[in-house]
mmCIF file of the N, C-alpha and C atoms, coordinates in Angstrom:
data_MODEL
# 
_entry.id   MODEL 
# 
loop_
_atom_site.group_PDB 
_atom_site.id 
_atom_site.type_symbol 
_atom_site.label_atom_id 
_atom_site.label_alt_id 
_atom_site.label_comp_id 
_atom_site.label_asym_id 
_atom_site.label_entity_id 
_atom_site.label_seq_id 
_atom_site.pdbx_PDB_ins_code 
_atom_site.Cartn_x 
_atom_site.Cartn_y 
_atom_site.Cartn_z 
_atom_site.occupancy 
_atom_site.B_iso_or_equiv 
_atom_site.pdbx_formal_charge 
_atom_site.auth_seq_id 
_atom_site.auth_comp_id 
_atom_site.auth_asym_id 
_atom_site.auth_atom_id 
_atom_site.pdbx_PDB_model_num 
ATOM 1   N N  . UNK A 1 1  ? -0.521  -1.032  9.456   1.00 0.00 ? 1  UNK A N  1 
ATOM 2   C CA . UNK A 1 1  ? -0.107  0.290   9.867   1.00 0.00 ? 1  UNK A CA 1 
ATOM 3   C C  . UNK A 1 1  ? -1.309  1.023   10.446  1.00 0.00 ? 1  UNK A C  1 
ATOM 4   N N  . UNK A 1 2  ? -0.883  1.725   11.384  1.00 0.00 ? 2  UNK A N  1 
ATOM 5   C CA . UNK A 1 2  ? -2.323  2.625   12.121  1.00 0.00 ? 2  UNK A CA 1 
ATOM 6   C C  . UNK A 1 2  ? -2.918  4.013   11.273  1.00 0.00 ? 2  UNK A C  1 
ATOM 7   N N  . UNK A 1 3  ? -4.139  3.830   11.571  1.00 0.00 ? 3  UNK A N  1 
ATOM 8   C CA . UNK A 1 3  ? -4.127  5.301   11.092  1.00 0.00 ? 3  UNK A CA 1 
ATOM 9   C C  . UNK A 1 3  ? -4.113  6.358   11.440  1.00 0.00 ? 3  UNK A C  1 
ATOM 10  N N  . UNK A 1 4  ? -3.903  7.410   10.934  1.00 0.00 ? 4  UNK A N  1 
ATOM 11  C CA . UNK A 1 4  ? -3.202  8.490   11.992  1.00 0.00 ? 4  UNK A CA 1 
ATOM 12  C C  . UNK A 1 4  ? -4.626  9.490   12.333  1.00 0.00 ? 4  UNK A C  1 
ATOM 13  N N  . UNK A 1 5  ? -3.941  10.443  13.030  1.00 0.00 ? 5  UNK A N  1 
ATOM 14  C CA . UNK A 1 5  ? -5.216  11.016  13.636  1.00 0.00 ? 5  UNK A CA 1 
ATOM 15  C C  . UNK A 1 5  ? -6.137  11.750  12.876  1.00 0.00 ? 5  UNK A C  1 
ATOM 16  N N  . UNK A 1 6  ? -7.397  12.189  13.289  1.00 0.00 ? 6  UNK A N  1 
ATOM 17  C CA . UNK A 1 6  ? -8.190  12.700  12.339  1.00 0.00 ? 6  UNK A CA 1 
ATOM 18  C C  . UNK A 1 6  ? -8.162  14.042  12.296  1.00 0.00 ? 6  UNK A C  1 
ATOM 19  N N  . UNK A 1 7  ? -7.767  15.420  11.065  1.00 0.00 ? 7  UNK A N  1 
ATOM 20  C CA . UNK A 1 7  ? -7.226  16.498  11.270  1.00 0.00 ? 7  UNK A CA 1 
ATOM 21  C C  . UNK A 1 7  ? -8.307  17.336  12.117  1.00 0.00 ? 7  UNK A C  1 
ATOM 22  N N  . UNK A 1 8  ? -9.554  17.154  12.709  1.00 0.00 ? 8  UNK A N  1 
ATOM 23  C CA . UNK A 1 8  ? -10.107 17.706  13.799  1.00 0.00 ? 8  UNK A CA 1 
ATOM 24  C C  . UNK A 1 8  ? -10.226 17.136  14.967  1.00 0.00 ? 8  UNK A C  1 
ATOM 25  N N  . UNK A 1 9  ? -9.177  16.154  15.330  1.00 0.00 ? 9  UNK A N  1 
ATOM 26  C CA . UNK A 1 9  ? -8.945  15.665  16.723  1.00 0.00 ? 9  UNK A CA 1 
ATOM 27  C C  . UNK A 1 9  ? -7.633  16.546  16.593  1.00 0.00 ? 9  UNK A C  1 
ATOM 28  N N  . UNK A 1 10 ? -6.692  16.717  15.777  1.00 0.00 ? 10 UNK A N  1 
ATOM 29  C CA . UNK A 1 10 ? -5.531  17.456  15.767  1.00 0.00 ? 10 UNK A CA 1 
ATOM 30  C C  . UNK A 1 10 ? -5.286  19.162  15.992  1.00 0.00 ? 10 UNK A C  1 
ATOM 31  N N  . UNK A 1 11 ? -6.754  19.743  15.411  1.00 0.00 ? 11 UNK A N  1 
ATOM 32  C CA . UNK A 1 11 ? -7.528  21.370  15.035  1.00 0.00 ? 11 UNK A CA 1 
ATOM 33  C C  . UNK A 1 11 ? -7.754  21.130  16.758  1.00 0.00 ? 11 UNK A C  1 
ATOM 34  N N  . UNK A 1 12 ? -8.324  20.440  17.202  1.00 0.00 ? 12 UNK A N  1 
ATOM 35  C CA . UNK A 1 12 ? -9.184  20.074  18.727  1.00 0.00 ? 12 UNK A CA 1 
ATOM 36  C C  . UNK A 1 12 ? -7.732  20.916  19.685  1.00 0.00 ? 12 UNK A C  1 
ATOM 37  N N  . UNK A 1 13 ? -6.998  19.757  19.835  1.00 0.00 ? 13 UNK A N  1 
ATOM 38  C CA . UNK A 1 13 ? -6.000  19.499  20.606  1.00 0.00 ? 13 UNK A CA 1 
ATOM 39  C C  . UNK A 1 13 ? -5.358  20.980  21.083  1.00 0.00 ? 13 UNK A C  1 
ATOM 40  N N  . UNK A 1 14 ? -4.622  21.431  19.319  1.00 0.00 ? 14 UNK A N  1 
ATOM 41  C CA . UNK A 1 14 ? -3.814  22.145  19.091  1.00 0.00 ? 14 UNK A CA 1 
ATOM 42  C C  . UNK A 1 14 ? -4.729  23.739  19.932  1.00 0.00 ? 14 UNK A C  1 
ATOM 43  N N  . UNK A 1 15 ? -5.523  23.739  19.340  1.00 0.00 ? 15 UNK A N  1 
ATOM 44  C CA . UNK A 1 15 ? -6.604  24.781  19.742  1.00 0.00 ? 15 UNK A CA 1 
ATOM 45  C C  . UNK A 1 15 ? -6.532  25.166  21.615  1.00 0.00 ? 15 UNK A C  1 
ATOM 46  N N  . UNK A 1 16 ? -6.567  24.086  22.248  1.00 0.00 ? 16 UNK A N  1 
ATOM 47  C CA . UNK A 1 16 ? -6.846  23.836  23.180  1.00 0.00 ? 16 UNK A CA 1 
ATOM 48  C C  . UNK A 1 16 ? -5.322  24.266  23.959  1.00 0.00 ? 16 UNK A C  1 
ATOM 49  N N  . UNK A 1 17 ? -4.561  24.082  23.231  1.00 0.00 ? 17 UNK A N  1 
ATOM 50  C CA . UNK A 1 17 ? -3.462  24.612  23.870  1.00 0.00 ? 17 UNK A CA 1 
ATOM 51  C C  . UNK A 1 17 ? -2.583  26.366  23.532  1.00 0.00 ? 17 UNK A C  1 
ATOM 52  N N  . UNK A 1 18 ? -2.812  26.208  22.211  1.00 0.00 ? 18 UNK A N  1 
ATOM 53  C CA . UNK A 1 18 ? -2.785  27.766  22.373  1.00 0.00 ? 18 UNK A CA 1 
ATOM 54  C C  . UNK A 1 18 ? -3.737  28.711  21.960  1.00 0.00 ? 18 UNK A C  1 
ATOM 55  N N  . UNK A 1 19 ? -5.195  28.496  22.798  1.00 0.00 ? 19 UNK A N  1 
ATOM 56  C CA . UNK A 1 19 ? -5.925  29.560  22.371  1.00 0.00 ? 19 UNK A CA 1 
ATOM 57  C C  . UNK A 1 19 ? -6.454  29.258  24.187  1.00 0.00 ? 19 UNK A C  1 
ATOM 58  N N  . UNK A 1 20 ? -6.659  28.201  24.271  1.00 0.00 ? 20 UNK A N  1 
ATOM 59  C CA . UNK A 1 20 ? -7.236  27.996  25.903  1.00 0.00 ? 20 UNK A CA 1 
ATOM 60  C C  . UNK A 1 20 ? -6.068  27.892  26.952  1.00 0.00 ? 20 UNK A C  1 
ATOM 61  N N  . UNK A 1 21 ? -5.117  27.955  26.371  1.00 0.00 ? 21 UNK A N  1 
ATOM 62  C CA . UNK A 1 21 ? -4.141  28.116  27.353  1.00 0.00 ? 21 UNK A CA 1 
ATOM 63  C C  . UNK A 1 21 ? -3.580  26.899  28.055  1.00 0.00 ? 21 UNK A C  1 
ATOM 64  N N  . UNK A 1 22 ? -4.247  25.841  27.687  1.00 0.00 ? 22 UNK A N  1 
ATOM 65  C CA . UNK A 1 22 ? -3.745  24.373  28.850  1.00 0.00 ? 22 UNK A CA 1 
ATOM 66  C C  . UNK A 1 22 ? -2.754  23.769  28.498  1.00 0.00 ? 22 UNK A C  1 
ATOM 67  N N  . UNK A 1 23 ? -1.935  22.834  29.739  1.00 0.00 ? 23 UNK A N  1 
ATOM 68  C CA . UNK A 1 23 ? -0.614  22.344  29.240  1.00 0.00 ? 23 UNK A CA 1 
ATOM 69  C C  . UNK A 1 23 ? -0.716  21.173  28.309  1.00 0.00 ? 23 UNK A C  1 
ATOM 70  N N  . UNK A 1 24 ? 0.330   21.059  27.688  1.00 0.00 ? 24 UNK A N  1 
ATOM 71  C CA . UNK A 1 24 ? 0.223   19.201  27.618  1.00 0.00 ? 24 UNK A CA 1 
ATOM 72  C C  . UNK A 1 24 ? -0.103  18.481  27.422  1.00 0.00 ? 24 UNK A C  1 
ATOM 73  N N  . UNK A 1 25 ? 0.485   18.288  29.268  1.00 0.00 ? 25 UNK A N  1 
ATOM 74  C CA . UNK A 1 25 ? -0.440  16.962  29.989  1.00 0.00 ? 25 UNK A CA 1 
ATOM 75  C C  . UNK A 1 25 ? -1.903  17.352  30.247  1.00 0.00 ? 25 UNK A C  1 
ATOM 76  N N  . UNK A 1 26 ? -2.169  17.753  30.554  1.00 0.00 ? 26 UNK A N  1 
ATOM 77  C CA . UNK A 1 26 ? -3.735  18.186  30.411  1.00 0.00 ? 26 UNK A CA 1 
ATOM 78  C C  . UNK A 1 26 ? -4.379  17.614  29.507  1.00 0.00 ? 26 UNK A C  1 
ATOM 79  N N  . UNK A 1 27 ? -3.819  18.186  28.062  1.00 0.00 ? 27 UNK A N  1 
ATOM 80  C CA . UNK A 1 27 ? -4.233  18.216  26.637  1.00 0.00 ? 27 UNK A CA 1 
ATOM 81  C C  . UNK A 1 27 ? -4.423  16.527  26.167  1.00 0.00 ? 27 UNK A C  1 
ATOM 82  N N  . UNK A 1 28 ? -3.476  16.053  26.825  1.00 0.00 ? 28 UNK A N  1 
ATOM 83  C CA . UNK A 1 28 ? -2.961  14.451  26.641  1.00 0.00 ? 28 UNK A CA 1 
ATOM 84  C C  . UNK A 1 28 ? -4.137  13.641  27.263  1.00 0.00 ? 28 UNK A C  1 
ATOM 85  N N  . UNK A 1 29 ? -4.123  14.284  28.418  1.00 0.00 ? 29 UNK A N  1 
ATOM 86  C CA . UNK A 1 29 ? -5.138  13.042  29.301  1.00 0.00 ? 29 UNK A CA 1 
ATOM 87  C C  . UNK A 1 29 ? -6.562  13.492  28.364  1.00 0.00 ? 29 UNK A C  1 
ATOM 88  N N  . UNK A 1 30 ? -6.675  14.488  28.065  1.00 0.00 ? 30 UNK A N  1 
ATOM 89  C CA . UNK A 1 30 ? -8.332  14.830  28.435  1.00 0.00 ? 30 UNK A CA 1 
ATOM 90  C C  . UNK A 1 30 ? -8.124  14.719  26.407  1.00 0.00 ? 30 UNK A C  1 
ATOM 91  N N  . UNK A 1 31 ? -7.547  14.340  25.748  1.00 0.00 ? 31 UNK A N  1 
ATOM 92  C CA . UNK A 1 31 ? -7.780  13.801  24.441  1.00 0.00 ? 31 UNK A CA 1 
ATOM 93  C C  . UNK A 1 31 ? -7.286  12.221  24.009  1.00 0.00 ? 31 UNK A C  1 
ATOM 94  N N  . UNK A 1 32 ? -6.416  11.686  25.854  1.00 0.00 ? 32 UNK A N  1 
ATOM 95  C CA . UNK A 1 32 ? -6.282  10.669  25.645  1.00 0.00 ? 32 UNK A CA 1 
ATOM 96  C C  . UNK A 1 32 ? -4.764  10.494  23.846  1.00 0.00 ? 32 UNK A C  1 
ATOM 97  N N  . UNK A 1 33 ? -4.094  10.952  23.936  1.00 0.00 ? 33 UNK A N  1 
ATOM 98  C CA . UNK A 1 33 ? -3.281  11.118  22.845  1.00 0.00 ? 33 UNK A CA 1 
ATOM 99  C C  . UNK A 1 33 ? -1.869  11.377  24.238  1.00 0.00 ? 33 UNK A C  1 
ATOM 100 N N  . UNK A 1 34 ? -0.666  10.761  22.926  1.00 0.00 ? 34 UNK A N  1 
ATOM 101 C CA . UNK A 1 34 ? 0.727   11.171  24.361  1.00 0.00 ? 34 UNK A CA 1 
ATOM 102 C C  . UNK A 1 34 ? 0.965   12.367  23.832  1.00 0.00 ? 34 UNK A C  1 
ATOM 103 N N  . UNK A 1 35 ? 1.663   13.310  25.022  1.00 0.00 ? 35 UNK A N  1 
ATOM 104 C CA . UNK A 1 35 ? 2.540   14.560  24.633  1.00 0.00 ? 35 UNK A CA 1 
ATOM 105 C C  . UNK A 1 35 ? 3.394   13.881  23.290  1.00 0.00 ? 35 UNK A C  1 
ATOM 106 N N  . UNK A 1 36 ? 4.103   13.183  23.164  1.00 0.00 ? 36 UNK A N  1 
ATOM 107 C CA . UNK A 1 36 ? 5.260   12.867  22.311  1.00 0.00 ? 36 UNK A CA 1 
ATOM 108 C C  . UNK A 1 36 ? 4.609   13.234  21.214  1.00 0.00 ? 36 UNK A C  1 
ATOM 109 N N  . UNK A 1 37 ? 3.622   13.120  20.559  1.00 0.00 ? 37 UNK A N  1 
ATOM 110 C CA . UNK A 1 37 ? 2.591   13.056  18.958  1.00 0.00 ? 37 UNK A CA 1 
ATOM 111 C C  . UNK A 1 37 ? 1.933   14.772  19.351  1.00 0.00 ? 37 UNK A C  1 
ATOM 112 N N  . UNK A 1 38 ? 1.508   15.405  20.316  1.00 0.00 ? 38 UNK A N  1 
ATOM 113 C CA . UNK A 1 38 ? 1.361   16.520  20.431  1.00 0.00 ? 38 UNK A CA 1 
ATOM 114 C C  . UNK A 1 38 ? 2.361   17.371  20.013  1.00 0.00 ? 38 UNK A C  1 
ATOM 115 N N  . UNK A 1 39 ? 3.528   16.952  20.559  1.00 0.00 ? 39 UNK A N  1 
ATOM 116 C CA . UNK A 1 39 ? 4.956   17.799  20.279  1.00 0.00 ? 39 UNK A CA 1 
ATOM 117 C C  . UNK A 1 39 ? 5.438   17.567  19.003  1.00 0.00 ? 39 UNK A C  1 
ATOM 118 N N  . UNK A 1 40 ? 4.897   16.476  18.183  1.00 0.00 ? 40 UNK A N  1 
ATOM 119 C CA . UNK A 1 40 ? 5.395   16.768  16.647  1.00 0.00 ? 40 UNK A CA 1 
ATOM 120 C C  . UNK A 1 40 ? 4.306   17.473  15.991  1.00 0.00 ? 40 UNK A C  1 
ATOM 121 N N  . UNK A 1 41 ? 3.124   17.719  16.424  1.00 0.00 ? 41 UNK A N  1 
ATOM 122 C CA . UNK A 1 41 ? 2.048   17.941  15.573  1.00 0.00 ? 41 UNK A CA 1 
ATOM 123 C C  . UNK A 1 41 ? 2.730   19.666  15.925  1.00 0.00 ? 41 UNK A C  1 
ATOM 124 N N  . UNK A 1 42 ? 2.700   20.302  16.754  1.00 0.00 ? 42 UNK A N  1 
ATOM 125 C CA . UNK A 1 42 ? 3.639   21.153  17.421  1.00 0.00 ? 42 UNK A CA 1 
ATOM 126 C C  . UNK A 1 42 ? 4.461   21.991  16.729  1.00 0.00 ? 42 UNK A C  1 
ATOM 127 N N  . UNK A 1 43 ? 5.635   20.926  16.445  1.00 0.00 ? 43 UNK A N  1 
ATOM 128 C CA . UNK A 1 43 ? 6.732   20.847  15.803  1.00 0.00 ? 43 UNK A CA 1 
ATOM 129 C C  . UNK A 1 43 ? 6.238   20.969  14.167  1.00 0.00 ? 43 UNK A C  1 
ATOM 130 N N  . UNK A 1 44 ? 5.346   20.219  13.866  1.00 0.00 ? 44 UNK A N  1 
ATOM 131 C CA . UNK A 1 44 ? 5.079   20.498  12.351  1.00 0.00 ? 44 UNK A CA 1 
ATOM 132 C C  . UNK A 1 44 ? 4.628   21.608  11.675  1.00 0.00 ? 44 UNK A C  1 
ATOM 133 N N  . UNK A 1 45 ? 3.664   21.382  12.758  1.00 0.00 ? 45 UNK A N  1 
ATOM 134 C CA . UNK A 1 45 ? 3.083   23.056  12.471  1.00 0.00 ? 45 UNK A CA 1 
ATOM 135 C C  . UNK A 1 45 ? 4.131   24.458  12.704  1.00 0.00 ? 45 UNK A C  1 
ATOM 136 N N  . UNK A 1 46 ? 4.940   23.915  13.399  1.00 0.00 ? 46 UNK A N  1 
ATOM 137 C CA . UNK A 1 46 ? 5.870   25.316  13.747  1.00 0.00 ? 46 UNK A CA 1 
ATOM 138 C C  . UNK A 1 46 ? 6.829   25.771  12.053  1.00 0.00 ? 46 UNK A C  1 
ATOM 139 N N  . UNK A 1 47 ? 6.887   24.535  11.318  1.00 0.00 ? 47 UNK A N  1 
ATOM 140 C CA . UNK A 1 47 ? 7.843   23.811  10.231  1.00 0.00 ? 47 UNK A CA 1 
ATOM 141 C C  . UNK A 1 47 ? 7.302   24.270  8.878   1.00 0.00 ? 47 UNK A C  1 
ATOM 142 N N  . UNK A 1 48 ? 6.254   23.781  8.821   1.00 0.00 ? 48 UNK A N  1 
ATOM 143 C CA . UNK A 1 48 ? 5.392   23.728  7.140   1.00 0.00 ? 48 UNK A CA 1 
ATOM 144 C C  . UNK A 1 48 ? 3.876   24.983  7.674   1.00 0.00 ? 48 UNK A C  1 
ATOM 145 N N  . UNK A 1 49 ? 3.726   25.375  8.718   1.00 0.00 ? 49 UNK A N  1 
ATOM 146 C CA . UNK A 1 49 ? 2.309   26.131  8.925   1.00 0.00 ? 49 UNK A CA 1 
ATOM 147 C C  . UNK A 1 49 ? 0.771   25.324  8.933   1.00 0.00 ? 49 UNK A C  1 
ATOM 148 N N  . UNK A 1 50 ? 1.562   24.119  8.936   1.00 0.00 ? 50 UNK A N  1 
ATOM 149 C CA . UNK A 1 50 ? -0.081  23.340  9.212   1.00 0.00 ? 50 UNK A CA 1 
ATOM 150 C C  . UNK A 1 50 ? 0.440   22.077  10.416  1.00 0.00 ? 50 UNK A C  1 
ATOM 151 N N  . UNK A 1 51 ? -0.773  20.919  10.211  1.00 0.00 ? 51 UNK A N  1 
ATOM 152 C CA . UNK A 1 51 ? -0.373  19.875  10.636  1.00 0.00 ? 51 UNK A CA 1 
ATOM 153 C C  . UNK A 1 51 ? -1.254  18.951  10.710  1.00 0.00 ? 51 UNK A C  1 
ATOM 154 N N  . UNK A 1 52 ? -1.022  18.482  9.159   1.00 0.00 ? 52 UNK A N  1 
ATOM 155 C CA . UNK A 1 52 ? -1.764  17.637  8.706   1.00 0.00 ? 52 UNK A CA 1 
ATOM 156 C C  . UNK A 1 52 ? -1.030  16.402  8.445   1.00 0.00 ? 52 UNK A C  1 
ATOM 157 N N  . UNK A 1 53 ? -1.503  15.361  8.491   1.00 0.00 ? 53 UNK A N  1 
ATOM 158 C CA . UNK A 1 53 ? -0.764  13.868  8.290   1.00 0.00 ? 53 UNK A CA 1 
ATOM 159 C C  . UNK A 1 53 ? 0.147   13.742  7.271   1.00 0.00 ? 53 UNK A C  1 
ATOM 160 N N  . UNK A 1 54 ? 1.170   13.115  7.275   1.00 0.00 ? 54 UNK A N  1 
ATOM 161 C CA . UNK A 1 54 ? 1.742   13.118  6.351   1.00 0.00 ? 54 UNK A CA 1 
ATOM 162 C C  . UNK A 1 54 ? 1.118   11.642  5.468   1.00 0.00 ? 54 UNK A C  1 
ATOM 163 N N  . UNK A 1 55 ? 0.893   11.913  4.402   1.00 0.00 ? 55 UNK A N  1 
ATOM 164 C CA . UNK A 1 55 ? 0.755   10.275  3.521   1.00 0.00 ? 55 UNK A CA 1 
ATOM 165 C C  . UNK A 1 55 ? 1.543   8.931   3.386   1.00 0.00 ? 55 UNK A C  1 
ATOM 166 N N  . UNK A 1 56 ? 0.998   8.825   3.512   1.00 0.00 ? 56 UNK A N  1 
ATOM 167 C CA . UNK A 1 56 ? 1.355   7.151   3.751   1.00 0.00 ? 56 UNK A CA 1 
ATOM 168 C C  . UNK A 1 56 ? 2.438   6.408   2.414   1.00 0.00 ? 56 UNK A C  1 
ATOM 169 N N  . UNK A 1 57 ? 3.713   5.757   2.807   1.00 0.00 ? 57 UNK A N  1 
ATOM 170 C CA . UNK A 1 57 ? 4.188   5.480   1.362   1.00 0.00 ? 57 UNK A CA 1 
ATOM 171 C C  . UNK A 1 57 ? 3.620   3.836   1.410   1.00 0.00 ? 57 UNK A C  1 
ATOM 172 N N  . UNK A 1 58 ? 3.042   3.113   0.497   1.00 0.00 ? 58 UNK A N  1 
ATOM 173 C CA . UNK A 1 58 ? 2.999   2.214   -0.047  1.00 0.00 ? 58 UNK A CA 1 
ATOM 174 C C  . UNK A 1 58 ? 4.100   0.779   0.145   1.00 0.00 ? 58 UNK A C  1 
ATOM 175 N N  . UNK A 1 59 ? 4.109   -0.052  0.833   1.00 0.00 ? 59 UNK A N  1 
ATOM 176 C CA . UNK A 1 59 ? 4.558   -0.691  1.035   1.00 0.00 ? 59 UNK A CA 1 
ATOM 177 C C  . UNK A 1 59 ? 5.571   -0.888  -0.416  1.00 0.00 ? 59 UNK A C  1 
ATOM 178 N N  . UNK A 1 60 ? 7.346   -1.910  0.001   1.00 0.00 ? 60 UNK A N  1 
ATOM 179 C CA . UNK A 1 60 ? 7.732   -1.845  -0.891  1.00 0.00 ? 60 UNK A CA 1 
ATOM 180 C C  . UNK A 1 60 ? 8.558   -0.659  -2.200  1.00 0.00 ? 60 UNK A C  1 
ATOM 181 N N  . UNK A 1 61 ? 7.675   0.143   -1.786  1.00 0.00 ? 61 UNK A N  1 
ATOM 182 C CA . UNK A 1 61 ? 8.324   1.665   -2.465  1.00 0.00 ? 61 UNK A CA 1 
ATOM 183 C C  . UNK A 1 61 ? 9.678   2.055   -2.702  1.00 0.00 ? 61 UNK A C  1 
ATOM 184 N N  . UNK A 1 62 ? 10.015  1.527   -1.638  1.00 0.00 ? 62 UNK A N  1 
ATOM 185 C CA . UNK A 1 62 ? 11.861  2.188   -1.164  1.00 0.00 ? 62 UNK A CA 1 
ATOM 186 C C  . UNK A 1 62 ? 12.760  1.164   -1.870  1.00 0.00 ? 62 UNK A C  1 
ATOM 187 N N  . UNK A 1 63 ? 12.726  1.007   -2.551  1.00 0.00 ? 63 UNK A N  1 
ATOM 188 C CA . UNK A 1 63 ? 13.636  -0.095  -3.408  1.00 0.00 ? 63 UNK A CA 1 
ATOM 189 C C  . UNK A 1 63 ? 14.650  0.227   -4.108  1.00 0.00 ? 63 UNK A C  1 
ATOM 190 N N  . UNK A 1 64 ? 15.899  0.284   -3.631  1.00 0.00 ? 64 UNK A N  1 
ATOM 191 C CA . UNK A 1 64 ? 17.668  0.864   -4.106  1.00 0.00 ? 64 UNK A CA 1 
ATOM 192 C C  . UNK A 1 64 ? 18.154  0.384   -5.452  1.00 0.00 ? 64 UNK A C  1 
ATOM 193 N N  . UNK A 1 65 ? 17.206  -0.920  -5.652  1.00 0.00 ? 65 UNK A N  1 
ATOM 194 C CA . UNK A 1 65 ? 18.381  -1.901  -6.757  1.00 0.00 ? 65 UNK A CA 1 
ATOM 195 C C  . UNK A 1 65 ? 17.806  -1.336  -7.720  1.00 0.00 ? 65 UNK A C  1 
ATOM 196 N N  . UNK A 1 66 ? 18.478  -0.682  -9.017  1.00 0.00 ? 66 UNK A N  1 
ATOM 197 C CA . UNK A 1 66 ? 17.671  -0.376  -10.451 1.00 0.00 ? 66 UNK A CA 1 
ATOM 198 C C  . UNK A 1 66 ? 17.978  -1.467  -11.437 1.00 0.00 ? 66 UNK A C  1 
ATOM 199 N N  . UNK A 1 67 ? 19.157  -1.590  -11.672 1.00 0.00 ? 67 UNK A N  1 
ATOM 200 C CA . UNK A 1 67 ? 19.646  -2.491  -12.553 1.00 0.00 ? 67 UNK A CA 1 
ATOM 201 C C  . UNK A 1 67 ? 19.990  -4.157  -11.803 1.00 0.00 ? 67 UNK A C  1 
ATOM 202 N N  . UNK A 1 68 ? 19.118  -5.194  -11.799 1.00 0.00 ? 68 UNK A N  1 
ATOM 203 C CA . UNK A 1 68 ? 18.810  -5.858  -11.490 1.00 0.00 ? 68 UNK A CA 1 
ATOM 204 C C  . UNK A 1 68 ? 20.005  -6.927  -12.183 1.00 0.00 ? 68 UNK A C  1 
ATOM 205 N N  . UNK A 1 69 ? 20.461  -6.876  -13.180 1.00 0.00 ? 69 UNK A N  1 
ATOM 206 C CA . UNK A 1 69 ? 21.383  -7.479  -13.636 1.00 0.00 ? 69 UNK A CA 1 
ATOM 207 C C  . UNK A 1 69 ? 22.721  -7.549  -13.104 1.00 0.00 ? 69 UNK A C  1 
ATOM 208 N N  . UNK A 1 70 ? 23.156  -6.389  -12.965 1.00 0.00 ? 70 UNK A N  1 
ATOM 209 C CA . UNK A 1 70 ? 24.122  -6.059  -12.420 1.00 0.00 ? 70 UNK A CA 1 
ATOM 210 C C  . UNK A 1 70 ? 24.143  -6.498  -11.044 1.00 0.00 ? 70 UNK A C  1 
ATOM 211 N N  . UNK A 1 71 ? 23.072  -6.344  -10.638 1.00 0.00 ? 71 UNK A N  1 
ATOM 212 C CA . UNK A 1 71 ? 23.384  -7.127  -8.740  1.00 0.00 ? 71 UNK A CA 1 
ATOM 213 C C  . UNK A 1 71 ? 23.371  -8.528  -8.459  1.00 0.00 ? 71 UNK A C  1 
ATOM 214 N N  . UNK A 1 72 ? 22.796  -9.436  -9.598  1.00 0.00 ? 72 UNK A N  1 
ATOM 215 C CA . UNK A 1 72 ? 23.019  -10.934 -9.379  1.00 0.00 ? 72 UNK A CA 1 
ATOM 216 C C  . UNK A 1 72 ? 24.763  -11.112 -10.014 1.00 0.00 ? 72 UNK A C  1 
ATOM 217 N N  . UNK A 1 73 ? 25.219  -10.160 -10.726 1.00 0.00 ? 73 UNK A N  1 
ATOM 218 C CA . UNK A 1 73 ? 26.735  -10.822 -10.595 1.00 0.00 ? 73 UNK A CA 1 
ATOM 219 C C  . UNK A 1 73 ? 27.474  -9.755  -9.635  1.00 0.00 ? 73 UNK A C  1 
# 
């Protein structure tokens, strides 16, 4: 799994667009990052007031079956 961005390439970005005013695409090329991950960082921040990574779940984690008995018959 990748790791996600570092929260002052994210402080960088975000900054850059609403305090310096630039679009985007601008923002995209010249941090090299796509609009699509700009627009959730965006979006997150618009959501919870920050936009910081979310944590990572642990492989395996999501596992439905409790009673293990019951599902082999």
């Amino acid at each position: 799994m990748a790791l996600p961005y570092s929260y002052e390439l994210r402080k960088k970005v975000l900054e850059a667009i609403e305090s310096d005013g630039m679009k985007k695409s601008q923002v995209s090329q010249l941090f090299k990052s796509s609009r699509n991950t700009i627009d959730l960082w965006l979006k997150r921040k618009a959501e919870t007031g920050d936009y910081q990574a979310k944590p990572n779940q642990p492989r395996g984690s999501g596992q439905k079956i409790t009673d293990w008995d019951k599902f082999r018959e």
